[in-house]
C-alpha positions in Angstrom: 25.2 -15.4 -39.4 26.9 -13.1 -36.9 24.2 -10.6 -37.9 21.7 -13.2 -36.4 23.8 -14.3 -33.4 24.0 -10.9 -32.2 20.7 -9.9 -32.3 20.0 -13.5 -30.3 22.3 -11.9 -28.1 20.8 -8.5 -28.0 17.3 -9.7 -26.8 17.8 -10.6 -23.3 19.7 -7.3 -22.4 16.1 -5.7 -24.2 14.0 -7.2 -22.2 15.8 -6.3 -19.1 16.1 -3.1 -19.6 12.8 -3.4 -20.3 11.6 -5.3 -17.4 13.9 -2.1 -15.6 11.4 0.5 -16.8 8.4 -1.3 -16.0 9.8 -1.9 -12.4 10.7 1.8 -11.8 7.2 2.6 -13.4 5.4 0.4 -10.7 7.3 2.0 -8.3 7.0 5.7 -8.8 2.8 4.1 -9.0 3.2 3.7 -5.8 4.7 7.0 -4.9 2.5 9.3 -6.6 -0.7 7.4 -5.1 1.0 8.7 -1.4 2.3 11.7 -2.0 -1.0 13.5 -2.7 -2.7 12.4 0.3 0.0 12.4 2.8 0.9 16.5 1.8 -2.3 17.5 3.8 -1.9 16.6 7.1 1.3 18.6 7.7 -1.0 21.9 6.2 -4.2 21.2 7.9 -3.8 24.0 10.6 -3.9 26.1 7.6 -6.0 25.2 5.6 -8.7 25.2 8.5 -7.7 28.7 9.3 -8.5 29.9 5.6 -11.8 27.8 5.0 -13.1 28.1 8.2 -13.5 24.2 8.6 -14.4 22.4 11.8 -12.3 19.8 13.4 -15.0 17.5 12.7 -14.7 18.2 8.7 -11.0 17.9 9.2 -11.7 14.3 10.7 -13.9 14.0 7.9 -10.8 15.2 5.3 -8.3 12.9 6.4 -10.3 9.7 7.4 -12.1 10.4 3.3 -9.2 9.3 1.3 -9.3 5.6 3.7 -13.3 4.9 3.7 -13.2 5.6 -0.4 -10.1 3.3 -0.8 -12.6 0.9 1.6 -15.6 1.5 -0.4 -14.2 1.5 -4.0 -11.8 -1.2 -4.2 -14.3 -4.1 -4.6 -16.1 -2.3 -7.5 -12.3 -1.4 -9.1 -11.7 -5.2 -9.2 -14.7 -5.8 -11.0 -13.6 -2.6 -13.3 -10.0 -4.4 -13.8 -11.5 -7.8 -14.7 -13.5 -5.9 -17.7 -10.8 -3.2 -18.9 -7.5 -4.4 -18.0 -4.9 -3.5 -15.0 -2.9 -1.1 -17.2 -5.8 0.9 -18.7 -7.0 1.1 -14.9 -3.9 2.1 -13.4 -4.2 5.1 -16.3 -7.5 6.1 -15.4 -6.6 6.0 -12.0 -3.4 8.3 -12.0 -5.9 10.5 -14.6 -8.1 10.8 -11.1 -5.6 11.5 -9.3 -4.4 14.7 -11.1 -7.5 15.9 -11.9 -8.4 15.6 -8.5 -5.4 17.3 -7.4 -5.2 20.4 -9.2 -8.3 21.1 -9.6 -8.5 21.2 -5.6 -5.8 24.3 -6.4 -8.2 25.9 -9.1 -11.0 25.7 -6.8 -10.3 26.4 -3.5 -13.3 26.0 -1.5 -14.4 23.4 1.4 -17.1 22.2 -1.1 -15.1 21.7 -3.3 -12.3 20.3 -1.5 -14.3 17.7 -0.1 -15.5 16.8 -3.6 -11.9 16.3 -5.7 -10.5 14.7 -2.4 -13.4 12.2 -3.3 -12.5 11.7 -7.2 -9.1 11.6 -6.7 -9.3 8.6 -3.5 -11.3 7.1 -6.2 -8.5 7.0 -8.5 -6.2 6.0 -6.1 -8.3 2.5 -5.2 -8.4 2.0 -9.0 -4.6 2.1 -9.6 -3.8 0.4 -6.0 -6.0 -2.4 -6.9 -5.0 -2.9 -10.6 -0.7 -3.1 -9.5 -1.5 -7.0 -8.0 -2.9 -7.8 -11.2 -0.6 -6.5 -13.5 2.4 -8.0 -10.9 0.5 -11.3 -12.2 0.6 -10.6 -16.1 3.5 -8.8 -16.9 6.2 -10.7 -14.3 4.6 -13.9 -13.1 7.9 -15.1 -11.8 9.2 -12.4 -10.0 5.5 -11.4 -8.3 7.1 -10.8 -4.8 10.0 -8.5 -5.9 7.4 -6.3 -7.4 5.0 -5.8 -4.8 8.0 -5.0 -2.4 8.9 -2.7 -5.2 5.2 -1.0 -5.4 5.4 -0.8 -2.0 8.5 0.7 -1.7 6.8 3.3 -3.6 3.7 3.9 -1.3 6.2 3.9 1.6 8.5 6.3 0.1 5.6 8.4 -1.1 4.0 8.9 2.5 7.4 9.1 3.8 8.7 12.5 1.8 5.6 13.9 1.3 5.5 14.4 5.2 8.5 15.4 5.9 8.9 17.9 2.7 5.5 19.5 1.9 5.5 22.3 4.4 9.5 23.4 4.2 8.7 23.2 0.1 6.1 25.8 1.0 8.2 27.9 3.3 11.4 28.0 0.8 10.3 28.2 -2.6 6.1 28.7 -2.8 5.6 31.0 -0.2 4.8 30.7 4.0 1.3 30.1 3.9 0.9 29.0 0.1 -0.7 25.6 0.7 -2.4 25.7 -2.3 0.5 26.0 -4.6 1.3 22.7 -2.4 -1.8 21.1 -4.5 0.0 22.1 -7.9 3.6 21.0 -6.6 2.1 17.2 -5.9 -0.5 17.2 -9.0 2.0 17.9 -11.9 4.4 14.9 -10.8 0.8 12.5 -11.1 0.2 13.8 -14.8 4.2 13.6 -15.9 3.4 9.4 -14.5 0.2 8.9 -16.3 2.6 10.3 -19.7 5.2 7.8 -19.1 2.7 5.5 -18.1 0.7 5.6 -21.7 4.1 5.5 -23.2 6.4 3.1 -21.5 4.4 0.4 -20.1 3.4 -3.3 -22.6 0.0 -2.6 -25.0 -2.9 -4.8 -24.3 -1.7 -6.4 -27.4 1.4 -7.4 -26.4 -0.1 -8.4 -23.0 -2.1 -11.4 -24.9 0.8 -12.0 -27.1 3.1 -13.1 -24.0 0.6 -14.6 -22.0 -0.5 -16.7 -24.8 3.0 -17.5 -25.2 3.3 -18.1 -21.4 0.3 -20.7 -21.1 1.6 -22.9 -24.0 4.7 -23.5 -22.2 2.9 -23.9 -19.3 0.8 -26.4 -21.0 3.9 -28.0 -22.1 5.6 -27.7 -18.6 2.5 -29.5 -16.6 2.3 -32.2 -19.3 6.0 -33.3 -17.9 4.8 -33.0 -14.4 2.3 -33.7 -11.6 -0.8 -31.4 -11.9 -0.7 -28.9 -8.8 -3.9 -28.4 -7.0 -5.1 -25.2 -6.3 -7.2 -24.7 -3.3 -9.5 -21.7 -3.0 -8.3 -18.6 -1.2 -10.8 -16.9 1.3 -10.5 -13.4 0.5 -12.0 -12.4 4.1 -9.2 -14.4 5.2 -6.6 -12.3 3.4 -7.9 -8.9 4.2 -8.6 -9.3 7.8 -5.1 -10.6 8.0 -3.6 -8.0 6.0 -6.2 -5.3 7.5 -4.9 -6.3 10.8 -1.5 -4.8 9.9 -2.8 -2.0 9.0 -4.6 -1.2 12.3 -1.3 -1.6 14.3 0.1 1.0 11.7 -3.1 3.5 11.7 -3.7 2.4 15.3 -0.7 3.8 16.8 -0.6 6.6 14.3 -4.1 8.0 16.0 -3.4 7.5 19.4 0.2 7.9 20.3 -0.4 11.6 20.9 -3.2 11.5 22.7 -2.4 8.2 25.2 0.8 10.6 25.9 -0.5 13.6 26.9 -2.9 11.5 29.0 -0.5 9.4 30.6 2.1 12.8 31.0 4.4 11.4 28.9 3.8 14.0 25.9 7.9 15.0 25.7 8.1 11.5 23.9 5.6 11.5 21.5 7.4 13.4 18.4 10.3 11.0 18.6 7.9 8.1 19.1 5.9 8.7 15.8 8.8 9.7 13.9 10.3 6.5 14.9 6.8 4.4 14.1 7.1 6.1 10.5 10.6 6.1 9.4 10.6 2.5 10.6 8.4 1.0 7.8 11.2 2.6 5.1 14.1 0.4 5.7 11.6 -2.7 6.1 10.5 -2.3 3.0 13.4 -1.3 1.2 15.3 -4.4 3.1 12.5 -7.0 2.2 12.6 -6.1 -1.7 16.1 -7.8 -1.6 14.6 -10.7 0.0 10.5 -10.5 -1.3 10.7 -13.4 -3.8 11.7 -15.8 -1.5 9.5 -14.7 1.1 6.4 -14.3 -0.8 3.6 -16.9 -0.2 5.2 -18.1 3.1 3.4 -17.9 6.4 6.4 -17.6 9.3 6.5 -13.7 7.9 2.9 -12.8 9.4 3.4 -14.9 12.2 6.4 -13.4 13.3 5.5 -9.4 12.6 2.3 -10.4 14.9 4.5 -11.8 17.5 6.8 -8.8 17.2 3.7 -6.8 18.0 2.1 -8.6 20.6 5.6 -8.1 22.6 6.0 -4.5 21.4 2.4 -3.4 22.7 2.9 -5.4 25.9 6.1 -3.4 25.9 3.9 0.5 25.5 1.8 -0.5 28.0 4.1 -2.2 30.8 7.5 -0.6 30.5 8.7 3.0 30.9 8.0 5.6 28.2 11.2 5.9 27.5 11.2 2.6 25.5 8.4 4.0 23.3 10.5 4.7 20.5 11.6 1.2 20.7 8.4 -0.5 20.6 6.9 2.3 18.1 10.1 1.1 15.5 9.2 -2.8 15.7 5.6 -1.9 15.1 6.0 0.3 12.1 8.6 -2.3 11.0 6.2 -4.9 11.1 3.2 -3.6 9.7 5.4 -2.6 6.5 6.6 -6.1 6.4 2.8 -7.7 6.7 2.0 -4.8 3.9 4.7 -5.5 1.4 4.3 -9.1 1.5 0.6 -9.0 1.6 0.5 -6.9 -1.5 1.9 -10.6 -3.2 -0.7 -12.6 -1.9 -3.6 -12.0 -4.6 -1.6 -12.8 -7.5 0.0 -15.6 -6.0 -2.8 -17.5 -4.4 -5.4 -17.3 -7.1 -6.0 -17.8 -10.9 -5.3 -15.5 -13.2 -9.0 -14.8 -13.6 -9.6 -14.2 -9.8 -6.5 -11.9 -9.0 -8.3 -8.8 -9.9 -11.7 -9.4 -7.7 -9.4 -11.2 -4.9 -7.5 -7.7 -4.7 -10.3 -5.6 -5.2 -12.2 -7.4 -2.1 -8.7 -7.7 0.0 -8.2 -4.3 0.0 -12.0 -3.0 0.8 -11.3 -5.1 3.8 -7.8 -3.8 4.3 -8.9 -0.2 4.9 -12.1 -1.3 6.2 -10.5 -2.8 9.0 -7.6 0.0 9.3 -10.4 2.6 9.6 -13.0 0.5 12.4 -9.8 0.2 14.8 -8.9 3.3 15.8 -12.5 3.9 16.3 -12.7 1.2 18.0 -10.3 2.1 20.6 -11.6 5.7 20.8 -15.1 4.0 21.6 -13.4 1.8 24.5 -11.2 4.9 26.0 -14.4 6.5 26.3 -16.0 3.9 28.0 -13.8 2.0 30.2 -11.9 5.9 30.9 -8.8 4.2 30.7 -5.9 5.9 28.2 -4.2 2.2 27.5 -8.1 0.9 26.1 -7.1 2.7 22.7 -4.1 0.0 22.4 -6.5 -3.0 23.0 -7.5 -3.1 18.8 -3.7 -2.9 18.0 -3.1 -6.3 20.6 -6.1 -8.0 19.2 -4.5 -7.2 15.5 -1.6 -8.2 16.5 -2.7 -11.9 17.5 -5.3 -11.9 14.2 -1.9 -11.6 11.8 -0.5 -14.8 14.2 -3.5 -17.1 13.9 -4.0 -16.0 10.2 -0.9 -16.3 9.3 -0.4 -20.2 10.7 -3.7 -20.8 8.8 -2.3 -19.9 5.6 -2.0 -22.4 2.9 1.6 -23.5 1.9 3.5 -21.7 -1.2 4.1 -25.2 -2.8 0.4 -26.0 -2.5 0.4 -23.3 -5.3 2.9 -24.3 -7.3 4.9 -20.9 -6.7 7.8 -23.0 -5.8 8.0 -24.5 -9.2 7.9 -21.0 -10.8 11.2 -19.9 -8.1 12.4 -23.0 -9.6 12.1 -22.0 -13.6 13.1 -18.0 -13.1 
């Protein structure tokens, strides 16, 4: 009898510990799907020196991981729906390696080009599956783990900038940027291990959602059925895109709109600011995720906060930049984190996958058209504060779209706060 008792006893510190693994899994996901991309920039200068590469090919490199994340996410969903999130997110990081090192064993521009390719495709397969599996595997706690994923990607971009080119310098050598390659790849392969090994079987997937929707079944027999209303993904990704373009928007164009405006002296503190800004966000949100997720007044207010803050850039001394830059990369990563939540809370467990999949092409579709965009009007109207006029118009999307959201209870994502 005590036997018995204390194996009762035993289960739920096994499946928290448990539920621990998976969490820190998801979240080192999300950093290994940053790191590899966001090591380049910082050695650009050389590796254009040693291929010979034009600045338009280095455009071309930096804007390729972005139009493939665009381009691919849509098909991914479709992938997931078929496969499953967790065998996608294995495929994915198995892309993401391959792509990496192999960019070390091969180091040409044809070559680069091509493994920067496979391995942007692997990173829209894994970004897109996470959503899903946030739905399977923790239904309850959806919004503390898309702050937790994206905690990842945040902390990802975040060190792999700041720590890729005095890694080189110190222990790889001064102009060894394609050890760099290795140094970021290996980390991607040790994930998809402890991936394979760590994370719930397909098998036992089934087993606990079977479990899951007969006490559902049970659950809504008690109660009021809950209509669900249809969730316009274009609605979702413009809004979430729109985020996005304030964070890539700035990002481009800070540099330049300085120089122009003879206010260059500010712009490393400015984009350091804009960066580092979207780390405590994020980290501060996870605290707060599942009772934010699904609510509207979060988008509203991070457009609000940029509307003012881009008024603020254009209309108040340039000494304030770095103030305006931090409540813009703040709010971004807040519109990002929360966003992340959206798929698997607003739609059925047979839509989350292609609602993600679409969200996201629209998501860096829209991240990529604005900085164009406000190239295109600099050019054309020869006025430096032109490039800003994408990030203002974002910044009112995310209000509108985020008043025209439909309620959390409306999905019944109250009711499941209610039973964790």
């Amino acid at each position: 009898m005590k036997k018995i008792s204390s194996t009762i006893m035993d289960r739920p510190v096994t499946i928290t510990r448990r539920n621990g693994i998976v969490y820190a899994l998801i979240t080192l996901v999300g950093f290994n799907l940053r790191t590899v991309i966001l090591a380049v920039p910082p050695i650009l200068p050389l590796i254009q020196h040693d291929l010979a590469l034009s600045y338009s090919a280095i455009g071309l490199l930096t804007a390729l991981p972005v139009l493939v994340m665009a381009g691919a996410a849509w098909p991914s969903g479709l992938l997931i729906e078929r496969i499953g999130g967790r065998a996608c997110v294995a495929i994915g990081l198995a892309l993401l390696g391959a792509g990496t090192l192999l960019r070390a064993l091969l180091p040409s521009a044809l070559s680069l080009f091509f493994f920067t390719l496979l391995l942007s495709l692997g990173i829209a397969l894994a970004q897109t599956a996470v959503p899903v599996l946030a739905r399977q595997w923790f239904p309850k706690h959806i919004g503390l783990v898309a702050a937790l994923f994206s905690d990842g990607l945040i902390l990802g971009e975040t060190i792999a900038a700041g720590v890729t080119v005095p890694v080189m310098a110190h222990f790889l050598g001064r102009d060894a940027w394609i050890s760099t390659f290795i140094f970021w790849g290996i980390p991607v392969i040790g994930m998809l291990v402890l991936w394979l090994w760590l994370t719930p079987s397909a098998r036992a997937t089934r087993s606990a959602q079977s479990e899951g929707a007969s006490t559902s079944t049970a659950s809504r027999s008690s109660s009021s059925p809950v209509r669900r209303r249809r969730v316009s993904a274009l609605h979702l990704g413009i809004m979430i895109g729109a985020g996005s373009l304030v964070y890539f928007g700035m990002n481009g164009w800070i540099a330049s709109y300085n120089q122009a405006m003879r206010h260059a002296d500010m712009t490393p503190l400015a984009l350091a600011t804009l960066n580092a800004a979207q780390l405590p966000v994020s980290l501060g949100v996870t605290f707060i995720a599942q009772r934010l997720a699904g609510r509207r007044s979060p988008f509203v207010v991070a457009g609000a906060i940029c509307a003012v803050a881009i008024a603020g850039w254009i209309f108040t001394p340039a000494a304030l930049e770095p103030l305006w830059a931090a409540l813009l990369g703040g709010s971004a990563a807040l519109v990002f984190t929360l966003g992340l939540a959206l798929p698997p809370l607003l739609a059925g467990q047979d839509e989350v996958a292609r609602l993600t999949g679409i969200m996201f092409s629209l998501i860096y579709g829209v991240a990529f058209v604005g900085p164009l965009l406000g190239g295109a009007l600099w050019d054309f109207f020869r006025l430096p504060i032109m490039a800003f006029v994408p990030v203002a118009f974002a910044s009112v999307t995310l209000i509108l779209l985020g008043a025209l959201l439909p309620t959390r209870a409306t999905f019944d994502f109250t009711e499941v706060t209610k039973r964790t």
